[in-house]
Every structure is written in structure tokens, then in C-alpha cells.
N, C-alpha and C positions, 0 to 999 in steps of 0.2 A: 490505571497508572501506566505510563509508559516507560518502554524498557529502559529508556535514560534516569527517569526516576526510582526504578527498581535499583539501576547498578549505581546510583550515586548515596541511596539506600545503606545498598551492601555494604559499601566503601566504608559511611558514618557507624556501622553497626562496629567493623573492626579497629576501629579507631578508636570507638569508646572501651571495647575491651582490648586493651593494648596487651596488658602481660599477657593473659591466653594467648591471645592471638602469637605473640612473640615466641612464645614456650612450643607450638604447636610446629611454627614456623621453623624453631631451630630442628625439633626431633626429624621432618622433611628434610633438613638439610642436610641432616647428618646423613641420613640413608643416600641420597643425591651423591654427597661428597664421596660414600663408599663404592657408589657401582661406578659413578663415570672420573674416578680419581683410581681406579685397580682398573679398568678397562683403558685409559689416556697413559698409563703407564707402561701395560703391555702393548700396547700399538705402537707407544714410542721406543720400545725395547726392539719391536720387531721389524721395523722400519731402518733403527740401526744397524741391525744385525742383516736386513734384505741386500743395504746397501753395502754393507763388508762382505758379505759373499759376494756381490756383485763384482767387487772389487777387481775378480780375476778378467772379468769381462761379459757383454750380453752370450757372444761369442766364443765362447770357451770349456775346456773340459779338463778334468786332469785326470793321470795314470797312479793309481795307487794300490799294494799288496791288497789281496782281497781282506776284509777285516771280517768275516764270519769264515774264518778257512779252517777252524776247529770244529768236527762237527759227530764228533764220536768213532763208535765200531763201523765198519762197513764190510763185508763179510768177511770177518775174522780181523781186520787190518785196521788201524787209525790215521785217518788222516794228516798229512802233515800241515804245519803253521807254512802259510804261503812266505817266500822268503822276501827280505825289503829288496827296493830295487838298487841294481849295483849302479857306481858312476859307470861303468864298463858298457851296461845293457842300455845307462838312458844316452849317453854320448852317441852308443850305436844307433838307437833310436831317430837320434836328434841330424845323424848325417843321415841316416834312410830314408826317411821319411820325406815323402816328396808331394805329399799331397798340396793342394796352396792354401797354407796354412804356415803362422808362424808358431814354433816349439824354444820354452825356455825350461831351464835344468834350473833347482836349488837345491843347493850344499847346506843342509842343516848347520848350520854352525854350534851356537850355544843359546841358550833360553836363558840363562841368568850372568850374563857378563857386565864386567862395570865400565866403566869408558871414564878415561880422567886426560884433565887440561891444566895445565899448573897447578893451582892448590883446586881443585875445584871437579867433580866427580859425581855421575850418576848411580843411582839408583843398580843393586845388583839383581836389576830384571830386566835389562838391555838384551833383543833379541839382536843376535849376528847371525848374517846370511849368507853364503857366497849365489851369486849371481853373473849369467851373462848378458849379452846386449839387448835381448828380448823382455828381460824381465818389466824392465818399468813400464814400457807398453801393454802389456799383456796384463798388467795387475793394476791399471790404472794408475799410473803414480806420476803426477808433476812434479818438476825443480822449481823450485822459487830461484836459487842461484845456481850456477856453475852447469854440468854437462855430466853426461852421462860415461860408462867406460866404455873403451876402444876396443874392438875385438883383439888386439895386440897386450892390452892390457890384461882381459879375460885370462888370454891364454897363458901367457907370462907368467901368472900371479902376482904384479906389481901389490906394492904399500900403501895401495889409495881405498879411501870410503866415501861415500854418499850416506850421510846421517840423515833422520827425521828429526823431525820437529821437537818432539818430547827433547831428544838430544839436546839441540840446540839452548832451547828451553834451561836445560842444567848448567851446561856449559858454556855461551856467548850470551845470555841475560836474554834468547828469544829475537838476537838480532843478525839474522841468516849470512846477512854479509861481512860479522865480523869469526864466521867457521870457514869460509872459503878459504884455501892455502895454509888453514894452518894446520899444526901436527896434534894428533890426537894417542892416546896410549890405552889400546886396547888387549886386555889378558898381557900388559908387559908387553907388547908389541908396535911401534910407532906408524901412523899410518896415516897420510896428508887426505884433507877435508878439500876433496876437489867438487860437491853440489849438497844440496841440500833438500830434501824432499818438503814440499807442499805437507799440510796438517790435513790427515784423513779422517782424524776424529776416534770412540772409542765408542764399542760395544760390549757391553757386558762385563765388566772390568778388564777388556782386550782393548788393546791401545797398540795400533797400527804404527805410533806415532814414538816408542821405545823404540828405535830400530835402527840398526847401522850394518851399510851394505856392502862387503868386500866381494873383489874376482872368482871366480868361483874356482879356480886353481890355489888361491891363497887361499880360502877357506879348507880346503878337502889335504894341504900341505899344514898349516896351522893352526887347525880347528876341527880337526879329523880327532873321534872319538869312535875305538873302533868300527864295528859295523853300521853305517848308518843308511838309510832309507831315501832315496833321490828322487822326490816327486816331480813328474813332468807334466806342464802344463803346455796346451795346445788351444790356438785361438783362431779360427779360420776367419776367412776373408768375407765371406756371406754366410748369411744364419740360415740361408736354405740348403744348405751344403754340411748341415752339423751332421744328420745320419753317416751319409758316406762319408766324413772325416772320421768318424768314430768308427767305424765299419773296417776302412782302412787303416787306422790305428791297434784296432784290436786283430789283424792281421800279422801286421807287421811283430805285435810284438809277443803273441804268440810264439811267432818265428824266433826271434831274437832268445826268448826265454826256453826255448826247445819243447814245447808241449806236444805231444800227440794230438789227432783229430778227435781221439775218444776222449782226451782229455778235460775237464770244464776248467777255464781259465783261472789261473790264480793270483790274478788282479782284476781291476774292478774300473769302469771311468765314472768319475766324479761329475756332476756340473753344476753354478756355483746356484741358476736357480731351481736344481732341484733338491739344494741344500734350506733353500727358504723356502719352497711349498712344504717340507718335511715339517721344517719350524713352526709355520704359519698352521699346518696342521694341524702340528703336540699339543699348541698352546688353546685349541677352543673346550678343551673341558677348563685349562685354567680361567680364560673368560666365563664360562657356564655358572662356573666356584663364583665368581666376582658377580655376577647377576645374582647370582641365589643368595649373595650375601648382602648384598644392596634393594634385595626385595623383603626380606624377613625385616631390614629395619623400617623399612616404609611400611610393610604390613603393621607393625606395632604403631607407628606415626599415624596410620591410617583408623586404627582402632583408639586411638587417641583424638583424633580430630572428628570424628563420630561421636566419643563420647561427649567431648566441648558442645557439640552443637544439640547434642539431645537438651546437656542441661541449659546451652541459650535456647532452646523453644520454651521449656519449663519456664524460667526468667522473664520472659520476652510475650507469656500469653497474653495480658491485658495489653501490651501493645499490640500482639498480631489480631485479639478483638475487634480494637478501637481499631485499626487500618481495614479490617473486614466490612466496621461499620459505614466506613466513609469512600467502599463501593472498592477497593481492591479483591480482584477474584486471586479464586487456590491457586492459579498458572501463574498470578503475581508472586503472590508470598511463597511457592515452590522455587520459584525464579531466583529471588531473592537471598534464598537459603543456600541454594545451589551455585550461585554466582559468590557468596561468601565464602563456601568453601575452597571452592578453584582458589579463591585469589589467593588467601591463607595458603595453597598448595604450590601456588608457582611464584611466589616471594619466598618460600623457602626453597623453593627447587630451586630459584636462579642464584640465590645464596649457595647453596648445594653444588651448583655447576663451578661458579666463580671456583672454590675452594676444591674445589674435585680437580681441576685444570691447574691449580696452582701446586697442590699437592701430588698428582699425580706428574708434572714435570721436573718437579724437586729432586722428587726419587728417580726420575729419568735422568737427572745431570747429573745424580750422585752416582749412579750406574753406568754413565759415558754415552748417554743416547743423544739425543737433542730435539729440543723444544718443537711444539705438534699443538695442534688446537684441532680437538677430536669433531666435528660436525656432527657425525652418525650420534655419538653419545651425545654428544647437544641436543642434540633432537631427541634423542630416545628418553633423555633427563625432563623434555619440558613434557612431552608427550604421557609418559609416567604420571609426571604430577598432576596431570589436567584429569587423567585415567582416577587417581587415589582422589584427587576433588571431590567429582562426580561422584564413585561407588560410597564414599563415606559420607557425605551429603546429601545423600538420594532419601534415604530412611530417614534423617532426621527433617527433610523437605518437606515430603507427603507427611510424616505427622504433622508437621504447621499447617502443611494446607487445610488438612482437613478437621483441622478447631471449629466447632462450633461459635459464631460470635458471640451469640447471646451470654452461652459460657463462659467461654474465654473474658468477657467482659464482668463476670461474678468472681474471677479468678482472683484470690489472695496473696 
């Protein structure tokens, strides 16, 4: 027989037993659906969140309190909680600092404020910022309309914002050119919609895209909540120059913060990609979990599709006889066996993948990630199933092959 007749063989073999075949096919799928629908999930989760860190720029780093500065007894003594940075030290900062690089200041404002436009009012999870002229550069942010603030504006505190998108969204029906110039009431406060930021998307239920941007003298004058923490961000000009910015940074504000040289700093620089190797890291046992769980259900599919095909050799002897008779050798009818099972294994795996890609980007949109079409798991999905074919196929193969004809032809 030749191998086209072997594999067109296989093909009529599954066809006739359609429900097995179909039953065997779904339990593949399901296992399929588990590992590369929890792996296309987290890659699109972590892909969102690369790019929202990235956000600050490739380029960039930022100054913030140390956050492990609790660290118990030290002979006799306790350490103190490092303190937030003042407006006072990053202003100083921000004129000292001469390295060539640019430096932007943010004024915490509030994390849950509501923003209202005649009858018609956002969500009370509106982040407010105060910001200066550096910010939207440095943090990657485009205007769709209008213009950024004036440094005259910065310093002043004037009554203007630069809203996102979510904003707009609430308030102008998502139509950017109908929030330019007009006034907005923010915490009771009125304040004119002079641009409008570009949509940056969401990660992780964090939404870039809640956000409305005041001067950062207006923020620290009317949004000032006692003691608050002024993170400074720094972007230099070439990425081969990020050591010595940071070198020089962590100089400079030593200085500023009055440390001793025996001192160890008590602040820390941030940068935004080694906030996503950190991520990309935590999360390989959760993919490890997602493998191990999308293999115990193929093992049981696998132990399932073994047993189907033991009892098609049982079924199937006085036909594997009569084909024995009529001069097919054992490397045929192994052939045969083994070619049925793959196919049974990667009709359900490509079912498996389909549903694994669609489910696992469902839960990425509900999450605020955005759509991803995994290769690696595509491949690792069909590969699997060709792998679970084979190994559950093999045993039930070499017994057909090695039926005796004459036998097999007495078989009842």
C-alpha cells in the first residue's frame, strides 16, 4: 500500500466512527483551550502593562522615597520610614540638575475626583495631576486637539486642563473637538478644556485614559492634601548616557536631601523597563500553573484516545486480517493507526487553539489589555497535539501491526 492509501485509509476510518472521533476530539480541545487561552491571556496582560510602563519613556527613570526604608533594630536604633519627596527638594532638583536631560515634577492631585459638564458627569475615579511643560513628552502622551501649557501658565496656576480620553468619552460623547474651550467643574472648581489627550489604552483595570491634567501650581494650591510625595521623572537625550544621568542624579540629590557619605540613600531610581522585567519575571510560575494545567487535561484526552483506539484494533481485527491478506505489511497498518490518531489530535487542537485565542482575548479586553495572536502558543498547541497523537497511538499501532492474519481472519 502506499502512504496515500494508508492516509486516505485513516481519514475513512474516522469518518465512520464519527462520535468517538468527535468526543475524543472535543476532550483535546478542551486541554488546548486551557493552556494556550491562560498563556494568550497573560502575554496579552503583560504586553499591556510593558507598554504602560514604557509610557514614561525607553529613556527614562524616576526619583522616588526608598520603599523598603523599614528594616527593623540596628544596633539598638530603628530605622526611619524614608520621607516623601517635598515640592521644595524636587523644584530644587529640577533647577539643579544640569545634566542633558529633560526633568518633569508631578503634583499628586487626587485618585478619585469627579469632573462634571452641565447635567453630565464622570465616574468618581478621575485621576487629577498637576503637571509642568515636560510632562507630556516624557510620559509619552499626544493631543488629539488643542496644546499643551505655557510655562507662564505652569507657574501662575492658571484655570486650564488637558483631559483624556475616558474624559471626553463621559463628557463630549467621545468627540475631542467638542471639549476644546469649554469649562469643565472640577472638585467645584471651573477650569477651561484647552487639549485633549490621545487614548493610551488600559492595563490591568488602570486606565491612563481617566485623567485630567492641571498646572502644577494649581494642583499643589487646590489639591494639596497635606503631606504629599512629588515624583520626579528624568528622560535623557541618549540611552547611552542613562548610567551617568543616574549617577548624577543620585548626587545631586543626596545633596539636596542632606545625606552623609556613610549614609545609604533614602530614595531609590525607578526605570520604567525594569518595572517590566520584574513583571515578566513574577509571572513564569503563573504561566508554569497554566502549562501544568493544560497538560493534566490532555494527559486524561491522551488516556482517552488510547483507550478508543485499543478498542478500534479489537473492532477492526478481521478487517486488519483481510488487509494483511491482500499484502499490506505491519509498517502499513502501524502507519495507519498512527496517522488516525494525530489527525483525531490536531482537529481537536486546532479547535483547541481557535477557542483558546478567542477566550483568552476576551479576558484581555475585559482586563484593558488589547488583542495579541500568540505564535509561540500556536505552535506549542499544534506541536503538543502531534506529541499526545503519537505517544497514545503508538501502543494501540504495534498491537495491530502485529495481528497475526490467519488469526485475525478467525476473529469473531
Amino acid at each position: 500500500m502506499s502512504f496515500l492509501e494508508v492516509l486516505s485509509q485513516a481519514f475513512s476510518n474516522v469518518r465512520t466512527n464519527l462520535l468517538r472521533s468527535v468526543l475524543t476530539m472535543l476532550i483535546i480541545a478542551f486541554g488546548i483551550m486551557a493552556l494556550v487561552g491562560i498563556l494568550t491571556s497573560i502575554d496579552s496582560a503583560i504586553y499591556s502593562l510593558s507598554n504602560s510602563f514604557a509610557g514614561m519613556g525607553a529613556n527614562s527613570f524616576e526619583i522616588q522615597p526608598k520603599s523598603n526604608a523599614i528594616k527593623g533594630s540596628k544596633f539598638g536604633r530603628r530605622e526611619k520610614i524614608a520621607n516623601p519627596i517635598t515640592v521644595n527638594e524636587a523644584e530644587t532638583f529640577k533647577s539643579r540638575y544640569d545634566f542633558p536631560a529633560k526633568v518633569t515634577l508631578i503634583y499628586p492631585g487626587s485618585n478619585s475626583a469627579q469632573i462634571k459638564f452641565e447635567n453630565k458627569k464622570t465616574d468618581p475615579n478621575t485621576q487629577i495631576s498637576g503637571i509642568d511643560e515636560n510632562y507630556l513628552e516624557i510620559k509619552a502622551y499626544d493631543l488629539v486637539v488643542g496644546r499643551n501649557f505655557t510655562k507662564q501658565e505652569i507657574v501662575s496656576g492658571n484655570f486650564k486642563t488637558i483631559i483624556a480620553d475616558g474624559v471626553v468619552k463621559k463628557l463630549f460623547n467621545g468627540i475631542p473637538e467638542k471639549a476644546l474651550d469649554q469649562f469643565i467643574v472640577i472638585n467645584g472648581l471651573r477650569f477651561k478644556v484647552i487639549g485633549v489627550l490621545k487614548s493610551k489604552g488600559a492595563a490591568m483595570n488602570f486606565s491612563g485614559d481617566r485623567l485630567a491634567l492641571v498646572p502644577f501650581e494649581n494642583a499643589r494650591v487646590n489639591f494639596s492634601s497635606g503631606d504629599v510625595n512629588i515624583p520626579i521623572l528624568v528622560q535623557v537625550l541618549r540611552p547611552e548616557t542613562m548610567p551617568d544621568a543616574e549617577s548624577s542624579a543620585i548626587g545631586l540629590f543626596r545633596s539636596i536631601r542632606r545625606q552623609k557619605i556613610q549614609d545609604e540613600s533614602n530614595f531609590e531610581i525607578e526605570k520604567s523597563e525594569g518595572m517590566a522585567a520584574e513583571l515578566k519575571e513574577n509571572t513564569t510560575k503563573l504561566r508554569m500553573s497554566a502549562v501544568v494545567i493544560g497538560l493534566i487535561t490532555l494527559l486524561g484526552a491522551a488516556i482517552g484516545l488510547m483507550n478508543i483506539m485499543l478498542v478500534s484494533v479489537t473492532e477492526r481485527t478481521r478487517e486488519i486480517g483481510i488487509i494483511k491478506a491482500l499484502g499490506a505489511t505491519r509498517s502499513n497498518i502501524m502507519t495507519q493507526f498512527l496517522i488516525e490518531a494525530i489527525i483525531i489530535c490536531q482537529l481537536g487542537g486546532l479547535l483547541g487553539i481557535f477557542l483558546g485565542i478567542l477566550i483568552g482575548n476576551i479576558i484581555t479586553v475585559v482586563l484593558g489589555g488589547s488583542f495579541l495572536i500568540p505564535w509561540t502558543w500556536i505552535t506549542l498547541g499544534i506541536v503538543t497535539c502531534f506529541a499526545v497523537g503519537l505517544m497514545s497511538g503508538l501502543y494501540p499501532a504495534l498491537k495491530a501491526s502485529r495481528l497475526d492474519p490467519v488469526e485475525a481472519l478467525r476473529y469473531e
